[in-house]
C-alpha positions as MATLAB code, in Angstrom:
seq = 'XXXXXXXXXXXXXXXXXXXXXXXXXXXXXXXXXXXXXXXXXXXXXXXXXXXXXXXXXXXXXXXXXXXXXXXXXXXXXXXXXXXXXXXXXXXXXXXXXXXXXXXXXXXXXXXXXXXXX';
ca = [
       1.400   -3.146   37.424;
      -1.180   -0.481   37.894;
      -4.066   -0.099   36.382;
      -3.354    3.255   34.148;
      -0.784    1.093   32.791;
      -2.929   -2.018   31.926;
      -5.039    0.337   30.380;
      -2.474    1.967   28.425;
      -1.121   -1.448   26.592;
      -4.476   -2.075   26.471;
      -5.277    1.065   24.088;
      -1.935    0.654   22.734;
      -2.565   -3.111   21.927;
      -6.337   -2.295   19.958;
      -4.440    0.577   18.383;
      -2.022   -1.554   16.517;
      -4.332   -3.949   15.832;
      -6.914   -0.541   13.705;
      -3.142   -0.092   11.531;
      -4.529   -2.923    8.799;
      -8.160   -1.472    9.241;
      -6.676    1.837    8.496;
      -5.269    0.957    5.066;
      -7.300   -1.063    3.572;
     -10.527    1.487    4.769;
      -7.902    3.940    3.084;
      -7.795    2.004   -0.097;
     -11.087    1.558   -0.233;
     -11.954    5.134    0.039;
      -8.848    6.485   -2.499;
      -9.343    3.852   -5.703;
     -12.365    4.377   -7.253;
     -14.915    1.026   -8.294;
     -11.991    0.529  -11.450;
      -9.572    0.272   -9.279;
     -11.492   -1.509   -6.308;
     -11.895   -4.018   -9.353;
      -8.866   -4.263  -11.447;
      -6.272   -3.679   -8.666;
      -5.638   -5.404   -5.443;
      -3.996   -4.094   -2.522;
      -0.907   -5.703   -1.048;
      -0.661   -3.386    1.891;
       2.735   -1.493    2.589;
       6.721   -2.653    2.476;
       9.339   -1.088    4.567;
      12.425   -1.286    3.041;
      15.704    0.398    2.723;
      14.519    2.916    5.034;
      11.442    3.942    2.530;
       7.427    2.678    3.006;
       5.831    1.056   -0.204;
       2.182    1.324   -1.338;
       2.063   -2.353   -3.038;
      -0.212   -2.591   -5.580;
      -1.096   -5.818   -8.101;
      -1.976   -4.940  -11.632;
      -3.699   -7.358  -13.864;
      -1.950   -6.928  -16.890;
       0.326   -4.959  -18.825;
      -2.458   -1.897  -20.142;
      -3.549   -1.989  -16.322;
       0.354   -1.460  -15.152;
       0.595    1.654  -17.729;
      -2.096    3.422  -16.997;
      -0.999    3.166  -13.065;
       2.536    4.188  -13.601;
       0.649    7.710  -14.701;
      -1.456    7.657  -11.645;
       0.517    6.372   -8.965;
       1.382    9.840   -7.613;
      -2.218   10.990   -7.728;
      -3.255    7.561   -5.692;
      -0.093    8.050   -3.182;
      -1.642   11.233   -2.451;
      -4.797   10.664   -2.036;
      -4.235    7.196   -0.013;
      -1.894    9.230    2.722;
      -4.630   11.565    2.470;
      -7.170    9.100    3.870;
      -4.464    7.731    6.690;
      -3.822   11.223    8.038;
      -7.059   11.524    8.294;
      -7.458    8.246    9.973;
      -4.713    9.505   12.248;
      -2.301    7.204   10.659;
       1.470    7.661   11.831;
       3.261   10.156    8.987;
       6.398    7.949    9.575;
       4.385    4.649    8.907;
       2.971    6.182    5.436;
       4.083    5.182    2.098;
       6.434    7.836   -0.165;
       6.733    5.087   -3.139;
       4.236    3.067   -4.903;
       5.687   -0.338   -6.300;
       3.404   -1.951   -8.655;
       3.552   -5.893   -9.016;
       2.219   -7.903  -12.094;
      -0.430  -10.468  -11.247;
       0.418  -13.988  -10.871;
       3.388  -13.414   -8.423;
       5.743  -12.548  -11.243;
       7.122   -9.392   -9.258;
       7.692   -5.903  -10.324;
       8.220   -4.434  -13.071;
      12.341   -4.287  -13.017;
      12.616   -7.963  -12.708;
       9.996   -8.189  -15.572;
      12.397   -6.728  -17.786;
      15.433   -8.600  -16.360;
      13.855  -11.436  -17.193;
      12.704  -10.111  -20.840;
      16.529   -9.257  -21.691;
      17.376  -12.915  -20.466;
      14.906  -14.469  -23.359;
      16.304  -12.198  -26.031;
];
């Protein structure tokens, strides 16, 4: 092996290890102190061919007020990756928002809601 390549899996190697760094320094700079308080980043979800933004709301109030924000926070997280240099295919399109407590998002909330009535 020669050394440009040893290098190169070494930079490639660091690199991959920055991707966390990236999105929580990208939360941290998109959600203002509310949000740094309330809300607590999950990271991201690939699935079905589409990236998540997974975010943990508190309570109910907390859950409706996001569901009218989460395109304005999308933005300006992918915002803060591209800056970052962040990988456009890597970013999240879809914000999921998960109650607190583990119960899970909001569609199996109301599964579970039609269940008890």
């Amino acid at each position: 092996m020669s050394q440009d390549s040893r290098g190169g899996q070494r930079i490639s190697n660091i690199l991959s290890h920055l991707k966390p760094l990236q999105l929580i320094r990208a939360w941290n700079d998109c959600a203002g102190p509310a949000l740094l308080k309330q809300v607590r980043f999950l990271g991201l979800l690939q699935e079905d061919g589409l990236v998540w933004l997974r975010l943990e709301v508190p309570d109910p109030t907390w859950r409706q007020e996001l569901e009218y924000q989460k395109e304005a926070i999308l933005t300006a997280f992918n915002a803060r990756l591209a800056e970052s240099g962040y990988p456009k295919a890597e970013r999240p399109t879809q914000c999921r928002l998960l109650n607190a407590g583990g119960i899970g998002p909001a569609t199996r909330s109301a599964k579970g809601a039609k269940r008890r009535g």
